[in-house]
Every structure is written in structure tokens, then in C-alpha cells.
PDB file of the backbone (N, CA, C, O) and the ligand in Angstrom, with CONECT records:
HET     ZN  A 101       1
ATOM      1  N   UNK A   1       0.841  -1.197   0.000  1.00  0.00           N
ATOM      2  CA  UNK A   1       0.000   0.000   0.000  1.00  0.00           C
ATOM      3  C   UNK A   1       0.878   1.249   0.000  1.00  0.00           C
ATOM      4  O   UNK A   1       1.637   1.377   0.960  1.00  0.00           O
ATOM      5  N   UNK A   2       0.876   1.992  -0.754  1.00  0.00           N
ATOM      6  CA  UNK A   2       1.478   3.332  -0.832  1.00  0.00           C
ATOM      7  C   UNK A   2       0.963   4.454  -0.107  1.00  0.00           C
ATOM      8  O   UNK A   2      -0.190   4.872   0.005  1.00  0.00           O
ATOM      9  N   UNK A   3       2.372   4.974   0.500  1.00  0.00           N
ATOM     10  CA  UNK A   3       1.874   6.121   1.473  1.00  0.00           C
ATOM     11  C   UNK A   3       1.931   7.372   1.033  1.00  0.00           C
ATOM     12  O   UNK A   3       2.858   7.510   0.236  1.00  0.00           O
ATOM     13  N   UNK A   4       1.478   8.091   1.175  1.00  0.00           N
ATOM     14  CA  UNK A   4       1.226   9.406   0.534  1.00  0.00           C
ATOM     15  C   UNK A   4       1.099  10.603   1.876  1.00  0.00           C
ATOM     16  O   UNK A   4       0.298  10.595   2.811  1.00  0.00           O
ATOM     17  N   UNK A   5       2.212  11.604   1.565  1.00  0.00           N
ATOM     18  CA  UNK A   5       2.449  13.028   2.338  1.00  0.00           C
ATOM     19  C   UNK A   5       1.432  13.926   2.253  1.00  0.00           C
ATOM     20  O   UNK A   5       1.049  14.335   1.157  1.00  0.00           O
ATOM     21  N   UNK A   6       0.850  14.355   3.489  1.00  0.00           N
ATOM     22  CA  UNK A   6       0.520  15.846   3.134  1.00  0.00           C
ATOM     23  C   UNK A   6       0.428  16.649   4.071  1.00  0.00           C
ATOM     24  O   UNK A   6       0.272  16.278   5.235  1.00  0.00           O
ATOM     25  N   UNK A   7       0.512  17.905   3.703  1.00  0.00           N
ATOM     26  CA  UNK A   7       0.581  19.331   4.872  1.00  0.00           C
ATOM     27  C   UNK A   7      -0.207  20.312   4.401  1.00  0.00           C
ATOM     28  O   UNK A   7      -0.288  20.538   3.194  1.00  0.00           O
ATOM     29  N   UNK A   8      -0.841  20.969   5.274  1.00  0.00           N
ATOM     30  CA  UNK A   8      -1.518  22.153   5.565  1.00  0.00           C
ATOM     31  C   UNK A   8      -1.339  23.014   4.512  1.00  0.00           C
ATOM     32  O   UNK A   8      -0.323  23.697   4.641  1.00  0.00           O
ATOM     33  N   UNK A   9      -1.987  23.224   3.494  1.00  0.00           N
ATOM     34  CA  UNK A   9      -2.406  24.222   2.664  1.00  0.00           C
ATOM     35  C   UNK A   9      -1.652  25.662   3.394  1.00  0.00           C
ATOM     36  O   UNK A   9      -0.515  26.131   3.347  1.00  0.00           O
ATOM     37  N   UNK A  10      -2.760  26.011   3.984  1.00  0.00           N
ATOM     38  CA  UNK A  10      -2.394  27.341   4.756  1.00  0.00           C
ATOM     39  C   UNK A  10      -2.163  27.370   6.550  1.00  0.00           C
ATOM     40  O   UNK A  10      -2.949  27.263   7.492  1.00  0.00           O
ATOM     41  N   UNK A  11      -0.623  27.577   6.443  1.00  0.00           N
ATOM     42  CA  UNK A  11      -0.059  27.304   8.094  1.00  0.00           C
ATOM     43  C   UNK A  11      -0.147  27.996   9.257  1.00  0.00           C
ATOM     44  O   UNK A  11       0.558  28.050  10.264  1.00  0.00           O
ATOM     45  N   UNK A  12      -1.559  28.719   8.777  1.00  0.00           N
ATOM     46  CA  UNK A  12      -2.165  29.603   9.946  1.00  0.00           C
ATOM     47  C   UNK A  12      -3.616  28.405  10.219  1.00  0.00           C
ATOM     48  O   UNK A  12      -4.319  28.404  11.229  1.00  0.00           O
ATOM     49  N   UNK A  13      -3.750  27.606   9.200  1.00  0.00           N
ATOM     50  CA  UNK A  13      -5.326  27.007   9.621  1.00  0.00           C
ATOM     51  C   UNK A  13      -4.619  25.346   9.450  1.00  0.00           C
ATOM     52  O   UNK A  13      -4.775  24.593   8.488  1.00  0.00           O
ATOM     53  N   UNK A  14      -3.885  25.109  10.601  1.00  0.00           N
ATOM     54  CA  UNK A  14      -3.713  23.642  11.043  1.00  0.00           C
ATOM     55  C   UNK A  14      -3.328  23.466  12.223  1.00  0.00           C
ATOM     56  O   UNK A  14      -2.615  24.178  12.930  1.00  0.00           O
ATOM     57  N   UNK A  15      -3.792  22.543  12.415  1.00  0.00           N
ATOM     58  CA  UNK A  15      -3.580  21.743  14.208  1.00  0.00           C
ATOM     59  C   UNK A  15      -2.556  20.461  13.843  1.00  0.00           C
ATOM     60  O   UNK A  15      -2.367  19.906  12.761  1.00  0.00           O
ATOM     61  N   UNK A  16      -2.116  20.269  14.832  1.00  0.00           N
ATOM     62  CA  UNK A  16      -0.679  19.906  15.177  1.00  0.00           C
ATOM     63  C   UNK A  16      -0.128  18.415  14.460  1.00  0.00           C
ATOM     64  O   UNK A  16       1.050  18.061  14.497  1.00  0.00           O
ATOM     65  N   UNK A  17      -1.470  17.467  13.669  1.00  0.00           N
ATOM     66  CA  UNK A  17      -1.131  17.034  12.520  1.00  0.00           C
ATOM     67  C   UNK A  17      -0.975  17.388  11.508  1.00  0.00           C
ATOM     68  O   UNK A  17      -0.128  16.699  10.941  1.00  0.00           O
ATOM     69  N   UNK A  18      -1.519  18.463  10.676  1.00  0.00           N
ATOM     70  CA  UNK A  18      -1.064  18.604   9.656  1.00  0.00           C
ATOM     71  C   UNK A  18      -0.306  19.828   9.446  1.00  0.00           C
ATOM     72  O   UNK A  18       0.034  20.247   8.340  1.00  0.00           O
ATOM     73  N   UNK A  19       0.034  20.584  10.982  1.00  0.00           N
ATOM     74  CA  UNK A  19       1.477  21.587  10.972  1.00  0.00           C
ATOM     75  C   UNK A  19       2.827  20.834   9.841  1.00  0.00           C
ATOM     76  O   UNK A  19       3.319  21.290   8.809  1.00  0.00           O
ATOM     77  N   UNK A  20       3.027  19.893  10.380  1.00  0.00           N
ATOM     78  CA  UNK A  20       4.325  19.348   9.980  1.00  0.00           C
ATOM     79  C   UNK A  20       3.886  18.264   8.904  1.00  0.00           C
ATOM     80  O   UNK A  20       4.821  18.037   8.137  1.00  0.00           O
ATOM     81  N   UNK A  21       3.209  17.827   8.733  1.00  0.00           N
ATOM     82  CA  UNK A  21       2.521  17.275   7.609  1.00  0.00           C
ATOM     83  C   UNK A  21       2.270  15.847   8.163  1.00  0.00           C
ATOM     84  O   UNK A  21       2.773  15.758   9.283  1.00  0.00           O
ATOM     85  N   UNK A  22       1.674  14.711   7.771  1.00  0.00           N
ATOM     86  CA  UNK A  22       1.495  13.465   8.019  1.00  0.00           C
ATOM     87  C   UNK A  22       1.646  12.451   6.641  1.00  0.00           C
ATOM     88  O   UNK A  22       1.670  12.801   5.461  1.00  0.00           O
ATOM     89  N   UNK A  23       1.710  11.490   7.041  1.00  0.00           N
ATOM     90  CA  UNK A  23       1.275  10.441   6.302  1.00  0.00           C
ATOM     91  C   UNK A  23       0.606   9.399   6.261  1.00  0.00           C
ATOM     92  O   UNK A  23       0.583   8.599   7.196  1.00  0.00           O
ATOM     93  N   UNK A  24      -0.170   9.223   4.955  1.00  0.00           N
ATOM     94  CA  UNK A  24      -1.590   8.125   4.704  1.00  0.00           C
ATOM     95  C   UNK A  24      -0.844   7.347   3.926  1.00  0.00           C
ATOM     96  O   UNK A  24      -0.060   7.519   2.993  1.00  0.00           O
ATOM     97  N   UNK A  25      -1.479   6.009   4.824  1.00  0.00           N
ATOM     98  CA  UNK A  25      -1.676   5.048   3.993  1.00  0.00           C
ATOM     99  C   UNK A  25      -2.686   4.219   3.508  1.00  0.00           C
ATOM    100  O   UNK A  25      -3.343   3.287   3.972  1.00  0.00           O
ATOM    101  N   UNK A  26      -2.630   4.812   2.453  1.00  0.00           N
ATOM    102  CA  UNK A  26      -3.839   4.847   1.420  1.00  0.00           C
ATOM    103  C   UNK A  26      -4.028   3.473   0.244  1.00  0.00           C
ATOM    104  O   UNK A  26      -2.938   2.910   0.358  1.00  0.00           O
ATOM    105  N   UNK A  27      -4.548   2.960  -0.425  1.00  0.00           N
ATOM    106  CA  UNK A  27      -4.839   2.252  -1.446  1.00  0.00           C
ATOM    107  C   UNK A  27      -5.097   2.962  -2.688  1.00  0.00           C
ATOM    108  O   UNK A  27      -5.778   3.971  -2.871  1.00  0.00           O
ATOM    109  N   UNK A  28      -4.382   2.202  -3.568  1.00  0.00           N
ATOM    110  CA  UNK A  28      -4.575   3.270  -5.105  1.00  0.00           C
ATOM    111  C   UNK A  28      -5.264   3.665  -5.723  1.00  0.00           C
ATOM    112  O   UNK A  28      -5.059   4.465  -6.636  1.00  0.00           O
ATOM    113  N   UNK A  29      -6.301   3.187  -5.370  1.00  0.00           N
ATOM    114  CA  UNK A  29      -7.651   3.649  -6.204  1.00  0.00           C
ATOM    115  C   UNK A  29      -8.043   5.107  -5.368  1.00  0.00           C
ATOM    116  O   UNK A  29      -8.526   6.106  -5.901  1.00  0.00           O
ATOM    117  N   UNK A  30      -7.687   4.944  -3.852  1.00  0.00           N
ATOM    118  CA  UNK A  30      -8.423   6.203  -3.127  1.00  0.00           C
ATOM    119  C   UNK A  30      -7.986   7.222  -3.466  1.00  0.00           C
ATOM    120  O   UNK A  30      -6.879   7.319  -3.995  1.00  0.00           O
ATOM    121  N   UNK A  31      -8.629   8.036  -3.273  1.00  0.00           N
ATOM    122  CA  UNK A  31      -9.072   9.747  -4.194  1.00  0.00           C
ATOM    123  C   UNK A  31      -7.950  10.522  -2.599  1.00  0.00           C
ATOM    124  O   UNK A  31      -7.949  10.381  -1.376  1.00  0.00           O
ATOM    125  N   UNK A  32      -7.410  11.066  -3.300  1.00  0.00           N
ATOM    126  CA  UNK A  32      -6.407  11.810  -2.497  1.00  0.00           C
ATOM    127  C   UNK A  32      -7.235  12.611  -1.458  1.00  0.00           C
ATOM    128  O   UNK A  32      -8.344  13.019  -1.802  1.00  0.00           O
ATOM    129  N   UNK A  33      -6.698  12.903  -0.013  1.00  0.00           N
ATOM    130  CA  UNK A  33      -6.956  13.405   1.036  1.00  0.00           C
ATOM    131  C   UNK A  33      -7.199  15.073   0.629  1.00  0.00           C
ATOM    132  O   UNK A  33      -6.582  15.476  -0.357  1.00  0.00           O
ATOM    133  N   UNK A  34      -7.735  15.662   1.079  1.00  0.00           N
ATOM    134  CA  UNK A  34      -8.495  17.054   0.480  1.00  0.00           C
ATOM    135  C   UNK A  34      -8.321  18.200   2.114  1.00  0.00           C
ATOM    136  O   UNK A  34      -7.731  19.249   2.374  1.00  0.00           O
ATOM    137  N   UNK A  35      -8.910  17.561   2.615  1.00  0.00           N
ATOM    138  CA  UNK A  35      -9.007  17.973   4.230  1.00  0.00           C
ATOM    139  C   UNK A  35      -8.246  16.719   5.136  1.00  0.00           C
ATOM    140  O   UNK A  35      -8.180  15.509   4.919  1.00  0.00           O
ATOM    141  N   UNK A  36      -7.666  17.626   6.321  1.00  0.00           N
ATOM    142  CA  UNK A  36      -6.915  16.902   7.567  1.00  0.00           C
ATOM    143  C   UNK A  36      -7.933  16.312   8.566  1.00  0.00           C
ATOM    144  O   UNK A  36      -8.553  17.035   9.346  1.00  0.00           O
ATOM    145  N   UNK A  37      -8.069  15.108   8.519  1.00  0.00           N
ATOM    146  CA  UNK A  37      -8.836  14.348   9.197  1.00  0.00           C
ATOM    147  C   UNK A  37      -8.834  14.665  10.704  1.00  0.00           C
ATOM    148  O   UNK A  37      -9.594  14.149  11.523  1.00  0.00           O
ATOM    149  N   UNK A  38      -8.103  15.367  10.904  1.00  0.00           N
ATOM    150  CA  UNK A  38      -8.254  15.954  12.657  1.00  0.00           C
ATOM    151  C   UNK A  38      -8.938  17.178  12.991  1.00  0.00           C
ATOM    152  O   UNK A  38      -9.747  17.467  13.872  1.00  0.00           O
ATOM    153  N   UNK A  39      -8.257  17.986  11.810  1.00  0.00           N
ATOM    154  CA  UNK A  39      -8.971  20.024  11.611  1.00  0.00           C
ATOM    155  C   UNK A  39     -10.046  20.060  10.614  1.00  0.00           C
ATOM    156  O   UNK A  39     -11.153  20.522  10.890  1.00  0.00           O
ATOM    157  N   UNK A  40      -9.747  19.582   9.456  1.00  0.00           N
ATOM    158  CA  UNK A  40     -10.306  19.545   8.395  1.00  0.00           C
ATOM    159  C   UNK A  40     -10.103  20.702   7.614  1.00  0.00           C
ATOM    160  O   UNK A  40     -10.934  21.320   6.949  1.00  0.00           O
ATOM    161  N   UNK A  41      -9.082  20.888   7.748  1.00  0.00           N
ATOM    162  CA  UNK A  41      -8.150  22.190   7.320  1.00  0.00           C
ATOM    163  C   UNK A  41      -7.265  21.631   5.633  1.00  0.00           C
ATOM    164  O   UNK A  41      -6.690  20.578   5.356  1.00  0.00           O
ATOM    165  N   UNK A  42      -7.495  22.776   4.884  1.00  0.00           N
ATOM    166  CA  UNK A  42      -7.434  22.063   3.463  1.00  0.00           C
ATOM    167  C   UNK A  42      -5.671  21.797   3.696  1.00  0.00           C
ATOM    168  O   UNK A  42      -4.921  22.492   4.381  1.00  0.00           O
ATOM    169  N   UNK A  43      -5.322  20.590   2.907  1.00  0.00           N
ATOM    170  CA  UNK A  43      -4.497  19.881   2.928  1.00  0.00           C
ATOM    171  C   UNK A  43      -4.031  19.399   1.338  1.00  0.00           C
ATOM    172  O   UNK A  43      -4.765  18.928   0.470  1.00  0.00           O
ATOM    173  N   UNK A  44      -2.705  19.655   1.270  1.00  0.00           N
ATOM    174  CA  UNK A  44      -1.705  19.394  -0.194  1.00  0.00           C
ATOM    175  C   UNK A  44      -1.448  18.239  -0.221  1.00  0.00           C
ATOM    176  O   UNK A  44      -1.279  17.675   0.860  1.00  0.00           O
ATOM    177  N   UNK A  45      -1.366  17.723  -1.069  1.00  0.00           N
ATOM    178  CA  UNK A  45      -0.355  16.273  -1.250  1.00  0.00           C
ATOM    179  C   UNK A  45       1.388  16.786  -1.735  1.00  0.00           C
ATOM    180  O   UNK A  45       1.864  17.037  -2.843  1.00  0.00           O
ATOM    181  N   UNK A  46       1.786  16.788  -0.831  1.00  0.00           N
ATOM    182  CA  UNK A  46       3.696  16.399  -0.859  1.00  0.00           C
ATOM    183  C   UNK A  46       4.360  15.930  -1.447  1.00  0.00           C
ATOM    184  O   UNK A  46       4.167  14.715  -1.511  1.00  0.00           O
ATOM    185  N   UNK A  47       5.181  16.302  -2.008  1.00  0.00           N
ATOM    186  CA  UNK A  47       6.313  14.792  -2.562  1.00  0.00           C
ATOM    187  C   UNK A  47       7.381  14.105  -1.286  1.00  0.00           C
ATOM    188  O   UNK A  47       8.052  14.606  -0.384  1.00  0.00           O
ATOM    189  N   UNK A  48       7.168  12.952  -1.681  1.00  0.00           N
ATOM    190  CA  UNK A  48       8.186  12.374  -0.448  1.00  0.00           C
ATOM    191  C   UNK A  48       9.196  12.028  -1.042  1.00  0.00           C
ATOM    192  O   UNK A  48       9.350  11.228  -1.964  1.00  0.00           O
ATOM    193  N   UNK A  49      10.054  12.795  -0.365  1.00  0.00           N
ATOM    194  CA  UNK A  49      11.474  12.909  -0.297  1.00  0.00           C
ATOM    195  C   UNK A  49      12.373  11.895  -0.075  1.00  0.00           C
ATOM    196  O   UNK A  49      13.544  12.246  -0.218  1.00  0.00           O
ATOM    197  N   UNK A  50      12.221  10.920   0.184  1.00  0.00           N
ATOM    198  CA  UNK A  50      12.528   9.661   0.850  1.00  0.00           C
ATOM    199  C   UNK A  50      11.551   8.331   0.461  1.00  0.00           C
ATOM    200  O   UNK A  50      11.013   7.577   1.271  1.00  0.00           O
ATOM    201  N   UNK A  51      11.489   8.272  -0.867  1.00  0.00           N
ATOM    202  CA  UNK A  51      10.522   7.184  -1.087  1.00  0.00           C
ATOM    203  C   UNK A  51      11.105   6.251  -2.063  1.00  0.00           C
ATOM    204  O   UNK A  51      10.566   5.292  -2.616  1.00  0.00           O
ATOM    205  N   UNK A  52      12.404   6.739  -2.185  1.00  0.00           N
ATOM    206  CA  UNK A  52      13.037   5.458  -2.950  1.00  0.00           C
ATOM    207  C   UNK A  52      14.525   5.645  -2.223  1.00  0.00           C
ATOM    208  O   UNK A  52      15.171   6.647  -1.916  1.00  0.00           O
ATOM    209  N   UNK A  53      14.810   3.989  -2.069  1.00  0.00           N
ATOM    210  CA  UNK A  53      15.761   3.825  -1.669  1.00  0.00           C
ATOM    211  C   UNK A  53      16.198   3.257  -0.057  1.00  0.00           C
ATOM    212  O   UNK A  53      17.267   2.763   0.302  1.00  0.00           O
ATOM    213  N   UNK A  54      15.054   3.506   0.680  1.00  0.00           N
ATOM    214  CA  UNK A  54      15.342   3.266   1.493  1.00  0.00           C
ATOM    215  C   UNK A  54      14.088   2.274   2.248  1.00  0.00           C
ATOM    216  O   UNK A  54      12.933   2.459   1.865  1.00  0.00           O
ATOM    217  N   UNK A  55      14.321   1.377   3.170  1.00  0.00           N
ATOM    218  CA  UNK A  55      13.471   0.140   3.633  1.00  0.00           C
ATOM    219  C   UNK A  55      12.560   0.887   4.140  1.00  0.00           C
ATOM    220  O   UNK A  55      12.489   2.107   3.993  1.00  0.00           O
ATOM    221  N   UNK A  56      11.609   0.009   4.936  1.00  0.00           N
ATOM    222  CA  UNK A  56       9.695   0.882   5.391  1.00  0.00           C
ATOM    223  C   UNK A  56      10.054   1.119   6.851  1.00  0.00           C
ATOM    224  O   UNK A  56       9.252   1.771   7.520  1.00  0.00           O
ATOM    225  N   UNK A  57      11.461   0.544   7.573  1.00  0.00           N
ATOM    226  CA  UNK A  57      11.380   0.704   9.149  1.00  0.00           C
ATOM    227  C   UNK A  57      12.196   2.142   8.718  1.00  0.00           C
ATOM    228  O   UNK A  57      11.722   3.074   9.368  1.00  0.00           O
ATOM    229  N   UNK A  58      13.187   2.539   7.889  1.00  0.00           N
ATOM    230  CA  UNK A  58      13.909   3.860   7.697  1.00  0.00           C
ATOM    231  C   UNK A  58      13.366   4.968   7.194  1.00  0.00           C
ATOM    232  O   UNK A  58      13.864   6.094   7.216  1.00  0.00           O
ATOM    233  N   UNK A  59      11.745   4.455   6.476  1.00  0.00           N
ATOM    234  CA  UNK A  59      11.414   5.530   6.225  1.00  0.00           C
ATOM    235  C   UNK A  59      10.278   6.000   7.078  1.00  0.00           C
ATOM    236  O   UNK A  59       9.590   6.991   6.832  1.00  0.00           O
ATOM    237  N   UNK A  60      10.115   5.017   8.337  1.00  0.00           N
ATOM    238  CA  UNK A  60       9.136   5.416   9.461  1.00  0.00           C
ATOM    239  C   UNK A  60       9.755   6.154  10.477  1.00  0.00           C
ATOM    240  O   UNK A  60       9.211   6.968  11.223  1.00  0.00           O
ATOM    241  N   UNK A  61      11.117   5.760  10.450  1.00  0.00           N
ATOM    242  CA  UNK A  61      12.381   6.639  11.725  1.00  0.00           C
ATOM    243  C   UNK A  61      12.074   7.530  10.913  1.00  0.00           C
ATOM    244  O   UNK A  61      11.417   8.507  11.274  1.00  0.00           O
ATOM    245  N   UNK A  62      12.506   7.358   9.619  1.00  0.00           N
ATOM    246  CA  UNK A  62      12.645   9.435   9.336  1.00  0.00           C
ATOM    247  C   UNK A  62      11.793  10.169   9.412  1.00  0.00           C
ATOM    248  O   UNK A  62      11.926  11.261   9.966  1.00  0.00           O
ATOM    249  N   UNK A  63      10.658   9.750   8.855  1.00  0.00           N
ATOM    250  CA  UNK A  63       9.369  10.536   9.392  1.00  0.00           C
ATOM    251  C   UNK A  63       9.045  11.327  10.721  1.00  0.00           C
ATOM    252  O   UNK A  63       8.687  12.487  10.927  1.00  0.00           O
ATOM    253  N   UNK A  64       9.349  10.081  11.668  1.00  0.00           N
ATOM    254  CA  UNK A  64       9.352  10.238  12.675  1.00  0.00           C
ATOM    255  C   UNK A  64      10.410  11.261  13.605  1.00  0.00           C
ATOM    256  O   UNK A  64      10.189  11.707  14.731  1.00  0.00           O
ATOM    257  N   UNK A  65      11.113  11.382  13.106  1.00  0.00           N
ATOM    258  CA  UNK A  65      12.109  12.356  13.602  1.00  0.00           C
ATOM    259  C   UNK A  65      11.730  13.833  12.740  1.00  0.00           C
ATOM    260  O   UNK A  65      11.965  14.926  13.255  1.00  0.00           O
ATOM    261  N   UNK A  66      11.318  13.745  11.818  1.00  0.00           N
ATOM    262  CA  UNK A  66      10.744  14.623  11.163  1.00  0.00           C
ATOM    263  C   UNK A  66       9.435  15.446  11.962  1.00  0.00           C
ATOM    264  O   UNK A  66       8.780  16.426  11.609  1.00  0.00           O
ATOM    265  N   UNK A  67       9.378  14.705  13.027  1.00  0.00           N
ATOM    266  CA  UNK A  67       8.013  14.491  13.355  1.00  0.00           C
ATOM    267  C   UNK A  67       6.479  14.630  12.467  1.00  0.00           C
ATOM    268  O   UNK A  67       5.359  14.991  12.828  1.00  0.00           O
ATOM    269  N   UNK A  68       6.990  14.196  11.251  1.00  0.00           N
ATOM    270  CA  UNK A  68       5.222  13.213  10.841  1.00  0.00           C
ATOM    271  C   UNK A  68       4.383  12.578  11.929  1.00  0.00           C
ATOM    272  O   UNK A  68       4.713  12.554  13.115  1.00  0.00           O
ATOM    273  N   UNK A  69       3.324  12.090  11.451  1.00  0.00           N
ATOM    274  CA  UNK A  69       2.292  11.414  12.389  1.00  0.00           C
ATOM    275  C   UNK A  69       2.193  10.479  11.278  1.00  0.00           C
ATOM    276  O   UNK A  69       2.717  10.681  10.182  1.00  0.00           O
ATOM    277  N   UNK A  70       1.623   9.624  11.534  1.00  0.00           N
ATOM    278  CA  UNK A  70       0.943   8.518  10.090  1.00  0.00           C
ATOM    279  C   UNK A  70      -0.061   7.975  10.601  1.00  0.00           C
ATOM    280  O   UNK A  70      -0.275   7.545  11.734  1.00  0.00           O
ATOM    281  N   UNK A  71      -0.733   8.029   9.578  1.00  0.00           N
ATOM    282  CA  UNK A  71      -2.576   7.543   9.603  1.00  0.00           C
ATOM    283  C   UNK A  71      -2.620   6.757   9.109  1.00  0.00           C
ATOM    284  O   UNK A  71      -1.650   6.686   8.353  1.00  0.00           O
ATOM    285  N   UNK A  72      -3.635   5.475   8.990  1.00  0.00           N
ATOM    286  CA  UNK A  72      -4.246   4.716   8.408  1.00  0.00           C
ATOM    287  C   UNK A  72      -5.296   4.268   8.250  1.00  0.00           C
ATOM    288  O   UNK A  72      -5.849   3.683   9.182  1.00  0.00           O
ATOM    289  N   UNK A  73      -5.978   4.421   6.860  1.00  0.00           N
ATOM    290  CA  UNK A  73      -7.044   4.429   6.605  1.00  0.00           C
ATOM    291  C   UNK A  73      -8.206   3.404   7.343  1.00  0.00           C
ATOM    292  O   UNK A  73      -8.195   2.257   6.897  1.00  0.00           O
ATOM    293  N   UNK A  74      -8.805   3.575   7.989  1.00  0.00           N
ATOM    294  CA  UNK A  74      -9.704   2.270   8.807  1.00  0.00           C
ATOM    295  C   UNK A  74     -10.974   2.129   8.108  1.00  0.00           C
ATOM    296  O   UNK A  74     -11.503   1.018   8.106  1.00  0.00           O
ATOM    297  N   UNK A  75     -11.500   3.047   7.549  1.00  0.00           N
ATOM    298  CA  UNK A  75     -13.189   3.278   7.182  1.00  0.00           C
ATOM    299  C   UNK A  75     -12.896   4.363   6.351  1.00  0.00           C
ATOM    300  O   UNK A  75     -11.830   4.947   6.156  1.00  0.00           O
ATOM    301  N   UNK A  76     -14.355   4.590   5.754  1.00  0.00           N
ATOM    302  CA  UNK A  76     -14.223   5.782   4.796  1.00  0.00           C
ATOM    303  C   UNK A  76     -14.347   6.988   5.618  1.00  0.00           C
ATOM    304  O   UNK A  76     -15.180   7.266   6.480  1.00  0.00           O
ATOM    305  N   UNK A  77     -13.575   7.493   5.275  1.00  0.00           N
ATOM    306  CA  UNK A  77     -13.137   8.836   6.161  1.00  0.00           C
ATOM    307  C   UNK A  77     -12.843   8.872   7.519  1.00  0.00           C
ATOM    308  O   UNK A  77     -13.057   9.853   8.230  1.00  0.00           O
ATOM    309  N   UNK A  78     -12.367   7.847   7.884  1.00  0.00           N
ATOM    310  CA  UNK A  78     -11.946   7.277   9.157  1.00  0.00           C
ATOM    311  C   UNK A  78     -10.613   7.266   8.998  1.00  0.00           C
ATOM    312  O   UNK A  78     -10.101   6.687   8.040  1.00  0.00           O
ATOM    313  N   UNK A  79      -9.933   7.879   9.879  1.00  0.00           N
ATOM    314  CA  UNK A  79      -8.434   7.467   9.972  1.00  0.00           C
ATOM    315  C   UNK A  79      -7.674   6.928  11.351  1.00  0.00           C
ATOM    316  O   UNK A  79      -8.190   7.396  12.365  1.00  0.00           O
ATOM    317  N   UNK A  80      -6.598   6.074  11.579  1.00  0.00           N
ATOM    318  CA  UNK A  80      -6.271   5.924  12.979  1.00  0.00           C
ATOM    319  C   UNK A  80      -4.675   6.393  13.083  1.00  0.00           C
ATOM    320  O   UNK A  80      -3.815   6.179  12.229  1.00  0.00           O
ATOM    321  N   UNK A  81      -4.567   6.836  13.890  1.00  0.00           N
ATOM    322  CA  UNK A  81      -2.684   7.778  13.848  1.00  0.00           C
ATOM    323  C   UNK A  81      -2.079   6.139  14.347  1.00  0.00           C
ATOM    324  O   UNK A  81      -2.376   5.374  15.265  1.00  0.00           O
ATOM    325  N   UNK A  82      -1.310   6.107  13.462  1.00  0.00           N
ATOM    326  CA  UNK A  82      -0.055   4.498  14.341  1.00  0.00           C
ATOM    327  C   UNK A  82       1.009   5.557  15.115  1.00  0.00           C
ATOM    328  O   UNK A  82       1.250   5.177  16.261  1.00  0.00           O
ATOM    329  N   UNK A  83       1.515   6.477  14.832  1.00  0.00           N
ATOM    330  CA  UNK A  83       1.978   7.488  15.325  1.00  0.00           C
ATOM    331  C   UNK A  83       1.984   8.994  15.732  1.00  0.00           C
ATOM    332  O   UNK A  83       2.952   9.469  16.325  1.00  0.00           O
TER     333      UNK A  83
HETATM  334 ZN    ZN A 101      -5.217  19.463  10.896  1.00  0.00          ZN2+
END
């Protein structure tokens, strides 16, 4: 399943997931994230910087030190933070 970045449109209208941006993991067919499932504050899709080359535990440290959060999709329009 491919994960996909995103951050806060405008960095006066986000709460403290999508300040620094997060990541979904999403399925390919799903229609890209629009709003932050916590604020509902409009939200970009990112390029990730780190998506080739390196294994799924190195690119969860980096995130993570990055401080990302990561979501995963549970339901439709349901998300759960693993971090
Ligand atoms: Zn938010």
C-alpha cells in the first residue's frame, strides 16, 4: 500500500497534525486526502522525499524524527494515527 504526504495548505489554519505534515496510507484507487482528518483544514499532497531507496522501518524513523504522524485508513473517512 502506498503512502502518501501531506501538509496544511495554509499554516495559519492547522492543528498539530497537519502543521508538519502526516502520512496516509492509502490504497490506489483512493481519491487523495483534500481535508486533515483531525482540523479539516485544506491539505496538499507532498512529494516524499525519501521514497526510494530506502526500507519501510527507515522511512518510518525518518518521518518520525521529522516528526510526521501517520494515519491509516480504517473506514471511509476514518483514519487511525499508528503514530
Ligand atoms: Zn489538521
Amino acid at each position: 500500500m502506498p503512502v502518501y504526504r501531506y501538509k496544511a495548505k495554509i499554516e495559519g489554519k492547522s492543528c498539530n497534525l497537519c502543521k508538519k505534515g502526516f502520512e496516509v496510507l492509502q490504497n490506489i484507487n483512493d481519491r487523495p486526502l483534500e481535508n486533515c482528518p483531525e482540523c479539516g483544514a485544506e491539505v496538499i499532497r507532498i512529494f516524499s522525499e525519501f521514497s526510494i531507496g530506502f526500507s519501510k522501518t527507515d522511512l518510518d524513523r525518518r518521518a518520525r524524527e521529522k516528526g510526521f504522524h501517520k494515519l491509516k485508513k480504517v473506514d471511509k473517512g476514518k483514519y487511525e494515527k499508528l503514530y
